[in-house]
C-alpha positions in Angstrom: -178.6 123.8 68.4 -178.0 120.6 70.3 -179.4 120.7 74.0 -177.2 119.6 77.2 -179.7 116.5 79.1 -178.0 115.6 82.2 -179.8 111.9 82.6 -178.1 111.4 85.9 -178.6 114.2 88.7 -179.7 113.8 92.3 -180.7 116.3 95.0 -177.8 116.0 97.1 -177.5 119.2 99.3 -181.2 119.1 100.4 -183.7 121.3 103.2 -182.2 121.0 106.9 -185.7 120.2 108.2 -185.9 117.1 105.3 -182.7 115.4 106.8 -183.3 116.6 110.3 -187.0 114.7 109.7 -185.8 111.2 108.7 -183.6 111.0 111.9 -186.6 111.5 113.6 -188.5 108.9 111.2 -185.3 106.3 111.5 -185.7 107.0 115.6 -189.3 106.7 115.9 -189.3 103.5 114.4 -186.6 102.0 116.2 -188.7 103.4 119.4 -192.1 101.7 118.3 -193.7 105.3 118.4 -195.5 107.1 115.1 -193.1 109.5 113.2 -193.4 112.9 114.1 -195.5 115.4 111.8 -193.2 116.1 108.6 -192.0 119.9 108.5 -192.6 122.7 106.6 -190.4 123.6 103.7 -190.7 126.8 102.5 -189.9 127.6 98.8 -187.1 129.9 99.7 -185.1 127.0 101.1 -185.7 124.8 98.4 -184.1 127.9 95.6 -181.3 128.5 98.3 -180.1 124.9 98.4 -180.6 124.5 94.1 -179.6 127.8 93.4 -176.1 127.6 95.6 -175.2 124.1 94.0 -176.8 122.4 91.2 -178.4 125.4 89.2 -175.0 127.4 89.9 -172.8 124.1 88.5 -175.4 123.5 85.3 -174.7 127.2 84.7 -171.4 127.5 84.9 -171.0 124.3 82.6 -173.3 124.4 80.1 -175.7 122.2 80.4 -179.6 123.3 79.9 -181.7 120.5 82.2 -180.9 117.9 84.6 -183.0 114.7 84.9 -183.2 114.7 89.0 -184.2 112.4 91.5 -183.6 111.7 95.2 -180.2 111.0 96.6 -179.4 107.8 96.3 -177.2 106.9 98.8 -180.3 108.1 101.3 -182.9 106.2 99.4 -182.1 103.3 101.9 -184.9 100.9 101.9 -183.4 98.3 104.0 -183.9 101.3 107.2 -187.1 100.9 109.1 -190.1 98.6 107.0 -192.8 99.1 104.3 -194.2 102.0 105.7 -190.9 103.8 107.1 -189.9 103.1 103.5 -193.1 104.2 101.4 -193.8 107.3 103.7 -190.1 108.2 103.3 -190.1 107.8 99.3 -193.2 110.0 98.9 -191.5 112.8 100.8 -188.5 112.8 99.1 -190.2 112.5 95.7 -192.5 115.5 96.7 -189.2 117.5 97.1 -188.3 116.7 93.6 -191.5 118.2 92.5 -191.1 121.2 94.3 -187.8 121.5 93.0 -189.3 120.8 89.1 -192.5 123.2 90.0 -189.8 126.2 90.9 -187.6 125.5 87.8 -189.2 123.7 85.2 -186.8 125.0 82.3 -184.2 123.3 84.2 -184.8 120.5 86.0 -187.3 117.2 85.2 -188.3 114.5 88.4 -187.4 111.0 88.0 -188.6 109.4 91.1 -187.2 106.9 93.8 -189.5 103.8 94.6 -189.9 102.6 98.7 -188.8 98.9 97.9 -188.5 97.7 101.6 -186.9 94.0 101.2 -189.6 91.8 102.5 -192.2 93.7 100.5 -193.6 92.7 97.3 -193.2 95.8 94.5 -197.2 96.8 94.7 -195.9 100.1 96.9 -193.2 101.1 94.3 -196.0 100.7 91.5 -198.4 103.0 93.4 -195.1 105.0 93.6 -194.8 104.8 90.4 -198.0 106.1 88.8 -198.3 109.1 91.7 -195.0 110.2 90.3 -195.8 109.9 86.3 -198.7 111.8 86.8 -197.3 114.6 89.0 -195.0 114.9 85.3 -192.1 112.4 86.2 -190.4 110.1 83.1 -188.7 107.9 84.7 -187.5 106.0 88.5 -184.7 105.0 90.3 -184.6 100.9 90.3 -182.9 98.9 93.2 -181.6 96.1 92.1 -180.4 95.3 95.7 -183.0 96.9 98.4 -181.3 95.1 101.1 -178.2 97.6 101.1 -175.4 95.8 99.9 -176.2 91.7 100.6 -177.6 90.8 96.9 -180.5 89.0 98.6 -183.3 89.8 95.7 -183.7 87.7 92.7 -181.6 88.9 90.0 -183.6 91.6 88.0 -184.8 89.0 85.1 -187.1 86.7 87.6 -190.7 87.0 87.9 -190.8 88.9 91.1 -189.7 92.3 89.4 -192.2 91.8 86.6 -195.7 93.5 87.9 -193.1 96.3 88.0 -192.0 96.1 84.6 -195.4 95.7 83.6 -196.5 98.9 84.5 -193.3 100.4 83.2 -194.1 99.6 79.9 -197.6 100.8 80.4 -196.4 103.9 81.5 -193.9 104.3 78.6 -190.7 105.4 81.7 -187.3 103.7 81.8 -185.6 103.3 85.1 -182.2 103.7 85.9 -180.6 100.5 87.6 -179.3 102.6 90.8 -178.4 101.0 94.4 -178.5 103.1 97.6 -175.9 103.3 100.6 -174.2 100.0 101.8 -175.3 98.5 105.1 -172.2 96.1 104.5 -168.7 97.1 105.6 -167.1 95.4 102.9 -168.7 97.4 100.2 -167.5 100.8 100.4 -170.9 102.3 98.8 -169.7 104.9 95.8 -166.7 103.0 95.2 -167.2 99.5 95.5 -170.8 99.0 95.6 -172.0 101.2 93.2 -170.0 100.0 90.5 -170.1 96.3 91.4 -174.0 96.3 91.3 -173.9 98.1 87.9 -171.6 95.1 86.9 -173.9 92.0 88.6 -177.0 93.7 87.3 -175.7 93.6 83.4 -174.3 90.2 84.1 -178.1 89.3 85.3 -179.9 90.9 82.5 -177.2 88.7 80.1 -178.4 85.5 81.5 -181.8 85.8 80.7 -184.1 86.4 78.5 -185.9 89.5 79.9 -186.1 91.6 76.7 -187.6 88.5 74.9 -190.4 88.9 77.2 -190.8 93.2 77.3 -189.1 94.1 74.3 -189.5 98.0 75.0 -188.3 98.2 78.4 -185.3 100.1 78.7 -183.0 100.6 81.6 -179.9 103.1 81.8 -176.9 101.6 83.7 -175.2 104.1 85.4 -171.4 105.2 86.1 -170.5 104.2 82.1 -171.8 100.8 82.8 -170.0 99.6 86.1 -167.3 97.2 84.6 -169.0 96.5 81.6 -167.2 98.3 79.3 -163.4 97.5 80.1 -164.9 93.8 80.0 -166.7 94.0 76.7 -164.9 90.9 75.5 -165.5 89.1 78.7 -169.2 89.9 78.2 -169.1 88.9 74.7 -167.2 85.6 75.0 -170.1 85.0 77.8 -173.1 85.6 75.7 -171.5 83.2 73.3 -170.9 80.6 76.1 -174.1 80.5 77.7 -175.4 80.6 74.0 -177.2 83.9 73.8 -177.8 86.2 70.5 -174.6 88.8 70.1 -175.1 91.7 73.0 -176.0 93.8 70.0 -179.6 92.3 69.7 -179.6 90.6 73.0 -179.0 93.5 75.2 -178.1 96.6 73.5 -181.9 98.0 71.8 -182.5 98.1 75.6 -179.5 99.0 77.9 -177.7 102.3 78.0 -174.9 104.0 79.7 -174.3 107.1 81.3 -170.8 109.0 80.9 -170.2 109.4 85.1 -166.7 108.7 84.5 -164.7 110.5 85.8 -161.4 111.3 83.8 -161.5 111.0 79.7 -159.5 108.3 79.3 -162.5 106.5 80.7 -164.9 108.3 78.6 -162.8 107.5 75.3 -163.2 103.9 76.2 -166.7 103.8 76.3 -167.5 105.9 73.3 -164.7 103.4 71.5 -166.2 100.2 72.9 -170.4 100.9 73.2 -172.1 102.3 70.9 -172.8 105.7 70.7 -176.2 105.1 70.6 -176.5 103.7 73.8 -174.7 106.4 75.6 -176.6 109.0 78.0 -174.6 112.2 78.9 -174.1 112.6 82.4 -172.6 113.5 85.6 -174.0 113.1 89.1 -172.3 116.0 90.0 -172.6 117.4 93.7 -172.2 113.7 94.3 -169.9 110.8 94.6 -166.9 112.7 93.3 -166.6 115.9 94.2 -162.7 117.5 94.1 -160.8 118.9 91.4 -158.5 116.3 89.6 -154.6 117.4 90.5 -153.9 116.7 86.9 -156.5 118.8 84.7 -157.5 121.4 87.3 -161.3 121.1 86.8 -163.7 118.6 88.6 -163.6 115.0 88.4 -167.6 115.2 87.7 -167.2 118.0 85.2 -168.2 115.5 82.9 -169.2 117.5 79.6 -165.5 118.2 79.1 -165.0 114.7 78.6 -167.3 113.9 75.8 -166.8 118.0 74.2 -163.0 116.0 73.7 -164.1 112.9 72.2 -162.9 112.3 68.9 -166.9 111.7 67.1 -168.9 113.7 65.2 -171.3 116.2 65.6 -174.4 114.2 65.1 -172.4 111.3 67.7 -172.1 114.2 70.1 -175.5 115.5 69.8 -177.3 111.8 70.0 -175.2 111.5 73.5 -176.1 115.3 74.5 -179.7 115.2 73.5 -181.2 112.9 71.1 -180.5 109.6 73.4 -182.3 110.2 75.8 -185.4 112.3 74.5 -185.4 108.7 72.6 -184.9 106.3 75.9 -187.4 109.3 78.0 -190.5 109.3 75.7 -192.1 111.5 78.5 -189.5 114.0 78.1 -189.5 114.2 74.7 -193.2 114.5 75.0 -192.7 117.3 77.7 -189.9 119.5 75.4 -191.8 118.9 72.6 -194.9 120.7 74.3 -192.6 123.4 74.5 -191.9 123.9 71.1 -188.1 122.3 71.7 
């Protein structure tokens, strides 16, 4: 029987004390004055805010685990400096321990790195390796630390590539995932999330990275940004700027998730990109959160979209399960342990 992997879940309705305690952080900073002493969390809280919301949702539609991580749109590590930002990572990733350490059947940590944007990536490789061996498989990449002004070298320049390096070592993918907007142009879920999926395929297209770590793999979230309604355009480019076809280029190390929120969206990706490169998931408690007018269920319901697509079994089950026990080797490791 095929398993249900979410690969794209964040802890979105979290502890009062956790939010309450970053204002504090984000205020102390601004003030000069240390952070105050970070609260205690008690177990309890952390069921009552999973069990109420994400458990209840995986429950009631059929999924069996959720990759988690930190929310992103509070990942912000434009606020405060390195330290605001590497004291603030480490406490959110702790949460998503706790959370895996209360329900490890259903939930698996990805972890959120504290790139502040005049550091260097040393902190968010110590991030890194805490995180993998507290039992994470994977992180959270910001392509764009700054919060919405695309001020970092694109993702295929040296600077990113001690990080790579050790993502290789560690055998972890990361998911190529901005945080809220600090620019008023870009609102953040509907224009800047998309748009920096969209400039961060266009970056990996222009060069060469694969070439250079041909095992690192990155999931692209929200079904690719643009990408796939522009699959010509990205096509016809590759041939312009005379680069292999996206198929041996790109595509052995690039995948999509299916946070898309209606099915005609979700048809077009499964008819333009390969199954293969398609991660099931939803982000749900998260950017979208109503009930569509015009099916009755929720926009983020996403697992009703790909039940409907017109594939096969063995499509369905590579985009339910066997994807991404294939682009998590950890997790594969981990169910494997578990006789799954």
């Amino acid at each position: 029987m095929t398993m249900i992997i979410d690969c794209h879940g964040h802890y979105t309705v979290l502890p009062k004390g956790h939010d309450a305690w970053r204002e504090e952080q984000k205020a102390a900073f601004k003030a000069g004055v240390p952070a105050p002493a970070y609260p205690d969390i008690s177990d309890a809280e952390i069921r009552e805010t999973i069990e109420a919301n994400q458990l209840r949702l995986i429950k009631e539609r059929g999924a069996d685990l959720t990759i988690f991580s930190p929310r992103a749109s509070a990942m912000a590590p434009h606020v405060g400096d390195a330290a605001v930002a590497k004291e603030w990572a480490m406490r959110c990733n702790d949460l998503i321990a706790r959370v895996v350490g209360l329900f490890p059947e259903t939930f698996v940590g990805v972890c959120m790195l504290p790139q502040s944007p005049k550091a260097d990536m040393a902190n968010s490789i110590a991030e890194l390796e805490r995180c993998v061996d507290m039992g994470f498989i994977g992180c959270n990449l910001n392509p764009d630390p700054g919060g919405g002004h695309f001020q970092h070298p694109p993702l295929t320049d040296k600077y990113w590539y001690p990080f790579y390096e050790k993502m290789v070592e560690l055998d972890v993918p990361a998911m190529i995932h901005v945080s809220g907007s600090c620019n008023p142009a870009m609102h953040a879920t509907g224009g800047y999330y998309i748009a920096a999926d969209t400039i961060a395929f266009m970056q990996l297209l222009e060069g060469d990275l694969f070439k250079d770590f041909p095992t690192l793999k990155f999931i692209i979230p929200h079904g690719g940004g643009a990408v796939p309604y522009h699959w010509g355009r990205y096509r016809g480019l590759a041939d312009m700027l005379k680069k292999p076809d996206l198929s041996t280029h790109l595509m052995n190390n690039i995948f999509f998730d299916t946070c898309v929120y209606h099915q005609p969206g979700v048809d077009l990706l499964a008819d333009v990109i390969d199954n293969k490169n398609i991660l099931f998931g939803s982000e749900m408690v998260g950017a979208v959160r109503g009930i569509d007018p015009t099916t009755g269920h929720y926009f983020d319901d996403t697992k009703r979209y790909v039940d409907a697509l017109d594939i096969s079994e063995g499509e369905r089950a590579a985009i339910f399960e066997g994807n991404a026990r294939r682009v998590f080797p950890r997790l594969d490791a981990q169910l494997k342990a578990r006789g799954l």
